[in-house]
C-alpha positions in Angstrom: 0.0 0.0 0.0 2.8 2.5 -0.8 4.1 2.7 2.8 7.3 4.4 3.3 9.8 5.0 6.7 8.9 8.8 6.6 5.8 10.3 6.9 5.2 14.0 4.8 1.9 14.4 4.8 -0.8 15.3 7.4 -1.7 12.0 10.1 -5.5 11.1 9.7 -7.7 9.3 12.5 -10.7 7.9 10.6 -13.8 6.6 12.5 -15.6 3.4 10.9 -19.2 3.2 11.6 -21.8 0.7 10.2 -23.4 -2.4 10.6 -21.5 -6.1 11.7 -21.5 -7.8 8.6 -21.2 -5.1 6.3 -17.3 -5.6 6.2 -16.3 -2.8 8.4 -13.3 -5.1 9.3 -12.4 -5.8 5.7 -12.5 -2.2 4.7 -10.4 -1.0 7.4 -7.6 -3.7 6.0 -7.7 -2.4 2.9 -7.5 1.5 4.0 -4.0 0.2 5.7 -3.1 -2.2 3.5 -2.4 -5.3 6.1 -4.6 -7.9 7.5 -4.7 -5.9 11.2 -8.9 -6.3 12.1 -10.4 -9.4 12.8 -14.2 -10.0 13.0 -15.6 -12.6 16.1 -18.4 -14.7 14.7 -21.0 -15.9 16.9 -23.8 -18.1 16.5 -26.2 -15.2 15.9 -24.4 -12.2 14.1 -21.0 -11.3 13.4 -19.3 -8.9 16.1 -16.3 -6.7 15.1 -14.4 -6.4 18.2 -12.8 -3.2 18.7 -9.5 -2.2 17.7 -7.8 0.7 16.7 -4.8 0.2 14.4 -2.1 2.5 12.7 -0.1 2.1 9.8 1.8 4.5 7.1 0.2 4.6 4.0 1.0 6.7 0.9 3.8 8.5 3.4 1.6 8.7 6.1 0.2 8.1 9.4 -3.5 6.7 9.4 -5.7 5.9 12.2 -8.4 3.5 11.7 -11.1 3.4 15.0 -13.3 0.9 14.4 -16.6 0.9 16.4 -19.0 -1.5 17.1 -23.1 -1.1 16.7 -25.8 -1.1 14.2 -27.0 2.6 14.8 -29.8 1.0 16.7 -30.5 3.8 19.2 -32.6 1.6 21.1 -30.9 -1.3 22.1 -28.5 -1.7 25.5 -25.9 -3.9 25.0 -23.2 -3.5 27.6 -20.8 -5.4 25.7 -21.0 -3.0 23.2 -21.4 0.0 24.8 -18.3 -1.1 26.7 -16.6 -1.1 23.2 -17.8 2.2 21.8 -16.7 4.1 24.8 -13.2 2.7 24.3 -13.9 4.4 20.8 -14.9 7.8 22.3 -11.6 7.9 24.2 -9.5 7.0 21.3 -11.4 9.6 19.4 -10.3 12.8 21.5 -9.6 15.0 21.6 -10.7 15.0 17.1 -11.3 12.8 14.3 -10.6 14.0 10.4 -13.4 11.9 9.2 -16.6 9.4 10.3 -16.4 6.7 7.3 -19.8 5.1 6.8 -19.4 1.1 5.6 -22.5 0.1 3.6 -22.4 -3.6 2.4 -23.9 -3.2 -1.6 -27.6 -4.7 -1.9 -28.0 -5.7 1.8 -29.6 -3.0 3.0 -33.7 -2.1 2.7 -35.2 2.0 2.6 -36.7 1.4 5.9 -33.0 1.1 7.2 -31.4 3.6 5.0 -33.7 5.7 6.4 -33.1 4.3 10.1 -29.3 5.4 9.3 -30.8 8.7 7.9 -32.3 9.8 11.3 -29.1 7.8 12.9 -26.7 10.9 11.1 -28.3 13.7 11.8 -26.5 16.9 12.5 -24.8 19.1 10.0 -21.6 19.1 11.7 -21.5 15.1 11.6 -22.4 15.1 8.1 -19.7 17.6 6.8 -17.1 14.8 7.8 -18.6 12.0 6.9 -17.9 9.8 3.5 -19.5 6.6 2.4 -18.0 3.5 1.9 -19.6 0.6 -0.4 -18.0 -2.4 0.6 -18.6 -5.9 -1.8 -18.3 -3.5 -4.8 -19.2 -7.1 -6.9 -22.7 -6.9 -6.2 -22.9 -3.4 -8.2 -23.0 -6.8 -11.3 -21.1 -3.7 -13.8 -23.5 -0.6 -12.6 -22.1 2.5 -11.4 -22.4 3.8 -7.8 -24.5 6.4 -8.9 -26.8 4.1 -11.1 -27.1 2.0 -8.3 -28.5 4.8 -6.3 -30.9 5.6 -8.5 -33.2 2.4 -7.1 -33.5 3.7 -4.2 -34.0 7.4 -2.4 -32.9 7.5 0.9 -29.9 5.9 -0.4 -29.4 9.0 -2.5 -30.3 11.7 0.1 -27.9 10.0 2.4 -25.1 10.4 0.0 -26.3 14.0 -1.0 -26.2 14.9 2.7 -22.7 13.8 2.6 -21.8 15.9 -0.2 -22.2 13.5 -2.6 -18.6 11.6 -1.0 -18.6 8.0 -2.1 -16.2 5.3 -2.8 -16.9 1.6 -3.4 -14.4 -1.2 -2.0 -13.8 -4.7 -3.1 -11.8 -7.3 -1.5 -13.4 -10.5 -3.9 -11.8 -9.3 -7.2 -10.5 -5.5 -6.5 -7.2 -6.2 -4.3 -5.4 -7.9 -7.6 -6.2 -5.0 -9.4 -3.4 -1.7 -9.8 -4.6 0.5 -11.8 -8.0 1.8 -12.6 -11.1 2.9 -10.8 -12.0 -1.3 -10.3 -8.6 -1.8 -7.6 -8.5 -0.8 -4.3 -5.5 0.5 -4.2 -7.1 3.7 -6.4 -10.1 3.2 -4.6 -8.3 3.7 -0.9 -5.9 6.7 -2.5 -9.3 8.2 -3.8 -11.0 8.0 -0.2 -7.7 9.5 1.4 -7.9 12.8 -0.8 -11.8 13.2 -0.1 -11.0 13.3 3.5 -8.2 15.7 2.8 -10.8 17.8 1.2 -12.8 17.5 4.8 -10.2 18.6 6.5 -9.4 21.6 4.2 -13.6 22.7 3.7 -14.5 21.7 7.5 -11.6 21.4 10.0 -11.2 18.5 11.9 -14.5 17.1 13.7 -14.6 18.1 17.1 -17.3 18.5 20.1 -17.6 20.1 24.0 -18.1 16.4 24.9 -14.6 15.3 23.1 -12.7 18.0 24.1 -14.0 17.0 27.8 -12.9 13.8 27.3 -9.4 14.9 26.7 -9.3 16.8 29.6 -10.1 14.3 31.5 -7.1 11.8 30.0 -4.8 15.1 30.7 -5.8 15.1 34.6 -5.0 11.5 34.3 -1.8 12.1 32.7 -0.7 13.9 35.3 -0.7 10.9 37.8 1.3 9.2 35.5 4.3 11.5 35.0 6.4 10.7 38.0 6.3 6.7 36.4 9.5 7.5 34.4 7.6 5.7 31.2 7.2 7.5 27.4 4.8 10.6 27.0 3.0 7.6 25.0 2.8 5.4 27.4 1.7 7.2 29.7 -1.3 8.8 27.8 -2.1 5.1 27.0 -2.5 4.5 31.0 -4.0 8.0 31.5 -6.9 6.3 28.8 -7.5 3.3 30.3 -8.2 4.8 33.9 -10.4 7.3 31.9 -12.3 4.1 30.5 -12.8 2.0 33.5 -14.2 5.5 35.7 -16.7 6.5 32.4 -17.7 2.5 32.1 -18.8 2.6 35.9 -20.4 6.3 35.5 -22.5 5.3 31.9 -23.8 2.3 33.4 -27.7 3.4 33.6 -27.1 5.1 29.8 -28.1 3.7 26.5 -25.9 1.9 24.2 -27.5 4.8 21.5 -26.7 7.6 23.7 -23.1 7.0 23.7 -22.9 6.2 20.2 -24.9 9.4 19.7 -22.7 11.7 21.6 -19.3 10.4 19.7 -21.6 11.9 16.9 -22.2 14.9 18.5 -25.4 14.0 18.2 -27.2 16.8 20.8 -29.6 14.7 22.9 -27.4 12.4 23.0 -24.7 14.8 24.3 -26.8 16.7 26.8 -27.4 12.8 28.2 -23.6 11.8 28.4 -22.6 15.7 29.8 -24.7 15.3 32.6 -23.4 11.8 34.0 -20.1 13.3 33.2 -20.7 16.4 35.5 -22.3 14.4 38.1 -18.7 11.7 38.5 -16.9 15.0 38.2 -19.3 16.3 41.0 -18.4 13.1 42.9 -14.9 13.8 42.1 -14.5 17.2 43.5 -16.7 16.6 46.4 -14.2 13.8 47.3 -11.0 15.9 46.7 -12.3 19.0 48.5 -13.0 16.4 51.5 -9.4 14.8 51.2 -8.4 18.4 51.2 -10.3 19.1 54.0 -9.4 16.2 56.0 -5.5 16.7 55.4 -6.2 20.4 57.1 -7.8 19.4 59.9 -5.2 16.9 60.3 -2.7 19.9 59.8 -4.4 21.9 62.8 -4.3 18.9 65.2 -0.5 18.6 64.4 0.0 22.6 65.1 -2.2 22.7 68.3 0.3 19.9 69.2 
């Protein structure tokens, strides 16, 4: 995938979102040119479990976050909702771009339109691109004459700014040249979110930019260890995720899902559990604080 040992141009964290199934796994191989996602298959459905994976392509660094979910708003899965907050983490403090996986023919209007009401938001939808994954299924038709069959399908796209690319991993892979080879395909997709980045800025929210600051206050703990800056972000996370897993346990599955979209509801639903643990929080320092005082007058009256 044209990786080199320098990187030139501009890193990029892109988000996958989209149904198990759909080849969310297989389309975030392709964007990085190894075999680094795995999907678990159970008995019922196929589960992507979550992963975020980094490689150099076309001289540079790309991010791939890959979420779990089927934009049902509805369901509570803890499992999941476990995974997707590991993906809100990984996702702050900005993303350059939400990539939307849509498997070719699978899908009916009634759930285009589910995903319709699922990406609402302007700000969402000015980074997001589409992805059509088992490009063989278009049997010879264009993107855009496939479209044509079916409505939301188009106003999903349009709402996107008309930002497509179609992936193949059957027939495409052996291909170099041409717009039927991934390679083009994934070189294609990297430019469109370049052109994001340049019309939009990076995607950000009050919620993400909260998250960060609460890895940074974790950070700070982890200074005096003597590991790498890297490292110690990494631990900074991971105390982040087990406090926010405790805290969202009464929340949907949706509503987190909906806040990494900056979705508003959604937000205003995450916000407040966040205030109330940092309530918690402060309450408890300002009582350590107060307790080390007194302590400090006992000592002095001594």
């Amino acid at each position: 995938m044209g990786c080199t040992s320098s990187v030139s141009q501009p890193e990029r964290k892109i988000v996958l979102l989209g149904k198990a199934g759909d080849g969310k796994s297989s389309a975030g191989n392709t964007i990085l040119g190894e075999n680094v996602f795995t999907a678990k298959t159970s008995a019922s459905n196929e589960r992507v479990e979550y992963k975020k994976r980094e490689r150099v392509v076309y001289g540079r660094k790309i991010t791939v976050i890959d979420t779990p979910g089927d934009f049902n708003t509805d369901r509570n899965d803890e499992e999941t909702k476990s995974e997707i907050i590991k993906a809100l983490i990984d996702c702050a403090p900005e993303v350059d771009a939400f990539v939307v996986v849509i498997r070719v023919g699978r899908y009916t209007e009634h759930e285009y339109e589910k995903l319709l009401k699922t990406m609402k938001g302007d700000n969402v939808l000015k980074h997001t691109v589409i992805l059509f994954t088992f490009g063989e299924q278009l049997e010879g038709k264009t993107i855009n004459e496939f479209m044509k069959d079916c409505s939301q399908l188009q106003e999903l796209v349009d709402k996107c700014g008309g930002r497509c690319h179609v992936i193949d991993n059957k027939y495409w892979n052996k291909r170099k040249r041409g717009n039927n080879s991934n390679r083009v395909q994934v070189k294609n997709l990297l430019e469109t979110i370049d052109e994001i980045v340049k019309e939009n800025g990076r995607f950000t929210s009050e919620l993400l930019q909260e998250v960060e600051e609460h890895i940074q206050d974790e950070a700070k703990n982890e200074t005096e260890s003597g590991l790498p800056p890297e490292e110690q972000r990494e631990n900074a996370k991971k105390n982040v995720y087990w406090k926010y897993l405790e805290r969202f346990a009464g929340v949907a599955t949706g509503a987190v899902l909906g806040a990494l979209l900056g979705i508003r509801v959604s937000v205003a639903i995450v916000k407040s559990v966040l205030k109330s643990y940092l309530t918690l929080k402060t309450a408890l320092v300002v009582a350590a604080e107060g307790a080390a005082g007194t302590l400090n007058v006992s000592l002095c009256s001594n």
